[in-house]
N, C-alpha and C positions, 0 to 999 in steps of 0.2 A: 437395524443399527449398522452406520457405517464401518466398516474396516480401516482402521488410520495405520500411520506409521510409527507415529510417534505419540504417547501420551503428553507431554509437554515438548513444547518447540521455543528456544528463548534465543531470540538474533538481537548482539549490542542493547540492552535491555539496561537505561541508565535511570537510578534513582536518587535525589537529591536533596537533605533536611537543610537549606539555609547552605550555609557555605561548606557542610560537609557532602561529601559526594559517597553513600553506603555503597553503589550498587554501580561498575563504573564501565559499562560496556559487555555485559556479560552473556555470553555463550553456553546454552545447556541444551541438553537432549535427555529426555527417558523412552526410551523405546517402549512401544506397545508390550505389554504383560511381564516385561523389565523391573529390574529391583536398584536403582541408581540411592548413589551416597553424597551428601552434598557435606564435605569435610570442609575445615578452616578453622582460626583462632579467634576465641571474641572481639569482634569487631570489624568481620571478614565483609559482614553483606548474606549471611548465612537467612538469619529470621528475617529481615528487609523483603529477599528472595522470595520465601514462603509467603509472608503476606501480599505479594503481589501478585502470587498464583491465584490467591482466594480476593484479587482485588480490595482488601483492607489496605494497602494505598498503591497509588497510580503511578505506572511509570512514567519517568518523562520525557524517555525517548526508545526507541527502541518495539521490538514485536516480538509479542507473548498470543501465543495456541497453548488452550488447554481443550484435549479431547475432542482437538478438528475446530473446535471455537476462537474468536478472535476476542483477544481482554484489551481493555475493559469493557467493549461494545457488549459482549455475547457472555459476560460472566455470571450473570444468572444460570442460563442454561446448563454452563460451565461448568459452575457450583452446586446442580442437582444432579448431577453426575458423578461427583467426588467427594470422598470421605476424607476428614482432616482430624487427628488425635494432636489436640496443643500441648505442650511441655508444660505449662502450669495445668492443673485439675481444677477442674470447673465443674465438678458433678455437684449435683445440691445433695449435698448430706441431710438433709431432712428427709426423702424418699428414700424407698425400698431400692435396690438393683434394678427389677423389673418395672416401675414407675417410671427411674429414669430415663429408660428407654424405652416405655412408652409415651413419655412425653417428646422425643425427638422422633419416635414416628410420625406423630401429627405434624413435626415441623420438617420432617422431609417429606411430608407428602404422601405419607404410605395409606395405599387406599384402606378405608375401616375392617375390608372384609380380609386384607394382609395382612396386619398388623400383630397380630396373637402369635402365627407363622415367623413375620418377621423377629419378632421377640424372643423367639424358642431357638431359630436357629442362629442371632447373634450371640445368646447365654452359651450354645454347643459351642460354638467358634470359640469363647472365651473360655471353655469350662467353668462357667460356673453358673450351672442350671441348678445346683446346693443350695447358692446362697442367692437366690433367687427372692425370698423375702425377708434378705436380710436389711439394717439401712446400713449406707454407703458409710456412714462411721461406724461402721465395726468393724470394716474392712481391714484388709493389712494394703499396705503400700503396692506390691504386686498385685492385689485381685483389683484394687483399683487402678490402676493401667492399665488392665487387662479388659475391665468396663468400659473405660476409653476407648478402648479399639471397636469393640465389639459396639459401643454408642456409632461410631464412624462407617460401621458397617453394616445399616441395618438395613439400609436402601440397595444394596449391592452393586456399592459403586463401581466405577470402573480403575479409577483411581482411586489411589491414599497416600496423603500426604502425612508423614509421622515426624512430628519437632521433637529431636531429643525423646524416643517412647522409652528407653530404658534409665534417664539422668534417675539417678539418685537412690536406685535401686541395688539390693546385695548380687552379688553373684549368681546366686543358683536361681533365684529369681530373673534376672536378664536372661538366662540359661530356656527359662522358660516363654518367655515372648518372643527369642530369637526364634523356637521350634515354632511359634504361630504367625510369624513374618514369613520365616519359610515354606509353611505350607497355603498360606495366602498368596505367596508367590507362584507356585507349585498352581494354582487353580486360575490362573490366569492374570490376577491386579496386578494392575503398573504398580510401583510405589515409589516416590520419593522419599527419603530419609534423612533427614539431618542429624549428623550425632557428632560428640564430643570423642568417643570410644573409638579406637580405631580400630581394634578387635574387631568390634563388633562390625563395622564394613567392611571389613577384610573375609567378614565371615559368610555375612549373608547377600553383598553388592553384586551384581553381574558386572558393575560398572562404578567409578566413582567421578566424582569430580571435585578441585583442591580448589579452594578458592582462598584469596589473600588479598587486604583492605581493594574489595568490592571488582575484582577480577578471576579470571579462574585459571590458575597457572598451570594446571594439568589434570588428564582427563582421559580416562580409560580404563580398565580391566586389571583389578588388585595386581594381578601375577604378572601383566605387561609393565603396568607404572615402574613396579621393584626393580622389575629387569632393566627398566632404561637409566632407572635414574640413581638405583644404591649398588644394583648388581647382584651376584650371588651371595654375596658375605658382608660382614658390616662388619668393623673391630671397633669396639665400647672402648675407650680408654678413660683415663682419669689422671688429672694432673692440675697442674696449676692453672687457674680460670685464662689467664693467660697464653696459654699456650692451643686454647682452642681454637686460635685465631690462625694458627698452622695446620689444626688438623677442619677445619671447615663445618658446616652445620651445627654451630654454636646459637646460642639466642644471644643478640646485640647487647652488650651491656650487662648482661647477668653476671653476678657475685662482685667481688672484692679481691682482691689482687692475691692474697695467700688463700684464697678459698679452694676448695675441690669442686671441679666442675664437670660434667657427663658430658661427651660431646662426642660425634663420630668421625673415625678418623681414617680418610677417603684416598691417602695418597700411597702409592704402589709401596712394596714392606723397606727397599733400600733409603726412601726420603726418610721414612718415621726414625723419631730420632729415642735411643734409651729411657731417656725418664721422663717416659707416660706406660702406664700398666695397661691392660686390659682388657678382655676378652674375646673371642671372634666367635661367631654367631651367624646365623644366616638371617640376613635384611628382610625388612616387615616394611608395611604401610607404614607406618610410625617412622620410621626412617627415611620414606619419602617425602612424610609430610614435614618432621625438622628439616630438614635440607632444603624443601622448597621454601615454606613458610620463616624460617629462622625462630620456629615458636615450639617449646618444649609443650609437651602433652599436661593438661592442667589437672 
């Protein structure tokens, strides 16, 4: 197997539904056995992205490498190479845990005399060699994501593409697919990750990348991004929706004129004026991505 550079390579990569333009010249990189975060607000060009990794649709200009391959010419190849966990669940509830992933053995190809192998040690990766014959409705919400992955892993990809793996999920559950991304990471997979959470790329990213309607406004290393862009402190304040328009990294158009509005307030302590209250805090991802995006966390 060859040695690459890059798990994904994305140069000006434009995609197009009719007169909307999702995907509008875009610039990505995941570095070989890298863990990158593809951040943005709905409607950024975020899933467009994704599907065009996995060639479910074509760009229409632009050059896309997955895993040294060229898309869409060499996306088969591509594609047997790389594990994808989608944000919606698609496991057939009528099978056991261990059916379902025997049946994506057969469809990735795992040789017959693999496949038991391969089965045992995607259940270890998930932990859940327990519930092994149970069916996939009696699951809870987390061991089901956690199927997912471990469905996406059964071929030992070299890549993995994860859409949103933790939406919808409690806390201590996210808690727990974050430690199996990290140690996924930890064993060498690329991963790409799209997620809503910003915690959570802030947590587990080597890398991120901020995308906004179908470009990517910025692009690098959680604790580099903060430092260029919010700094070492953030001050929270709160005051009239109005007046977020003085302190900057406001959403356009949010509340009503006597409302209270959240907004971060960027200009050195002698500009700020008395009446906005608010806190000072040390600046997160979430304060890079209001500031660049103008899109509050949903």
């Amino acid at each position: 197997m060859n040695e690459i550079e890059h798990a994904i390579r994305l140069r000006g990569v434009v995609k197009r539904f009719g007169e909307l333009t999702a995907v509008d010249g875009l610039d990505l990189d995941v570095p070989a056995g890298a863990c990158v975060g593809l951040l943005g607000p709905n409607g950024a060009g975020k899933s467009t992205t994704m599907k065009a990794l996995t060639a479910q649709v074509i760009a229409d200009e632009g050059e896309l490498e997955v895993l040294g391959y060229r898309l869409p010419g060499d996306s088969k190849q591509a594609r047997a190479e790389m594990g994808v966990v989608p944000q919606l669940d698609n496991l057939d509830v009528s099978l056991t845990v261990e059916h379902n992933l025997l049946v994506f053995a057969h469809l990735y190809r795992v040789p017959a005399r693999d496949r038991a192998a391969a089965v045992f040690r995607a259940l270890a990766i998930a932990n859940l060699n327990d519930r092994r014959g149970a069916k996939v409705d009696e699951l809870s919400g987390g061991m089901r994501r956690r199927l997912l992955i471990a469905r996406g892993l059964l071929h030992q990809p070299r890549l993995l593409l994860l859409d949103e793996p933790t939406v919808g999920l409690d806390p201590q559950v996210r808690q727990e697919l974050w430690a199996l991304i990290d140690r996924l990471r930890s064993e060498g997979v690329s991963i790409l990750m799209s997620t809503h959470y910003i915690e959570e790329a802030e947590r587990l990213c080597d890398e991120v990348t901020i995308m906004s309607h179908g470009r990517a406004v910025a692009t690098g290393a959680p604790r580099a991004l903060i430092a260029e862009h919010a700094g070492p402190e953030a001050l929270e304040v709160y005051g009239p929706a109005g007046a977020a328009a003085r302190g900057g990294g406001h959403r356009p158009g949010a509340g009503l004129a006597h409302q209270a509005h959240r907004h971060l307030d960027r200009r050195p302590p002698r500009q700020r004026r008395g009446d906005l209250e608010g806190v000072r805090r040390a600046a997160n991802l979430e304060d890079v991505f209001v500031l660049l995006t103008g899109e509050e966390i949903a």
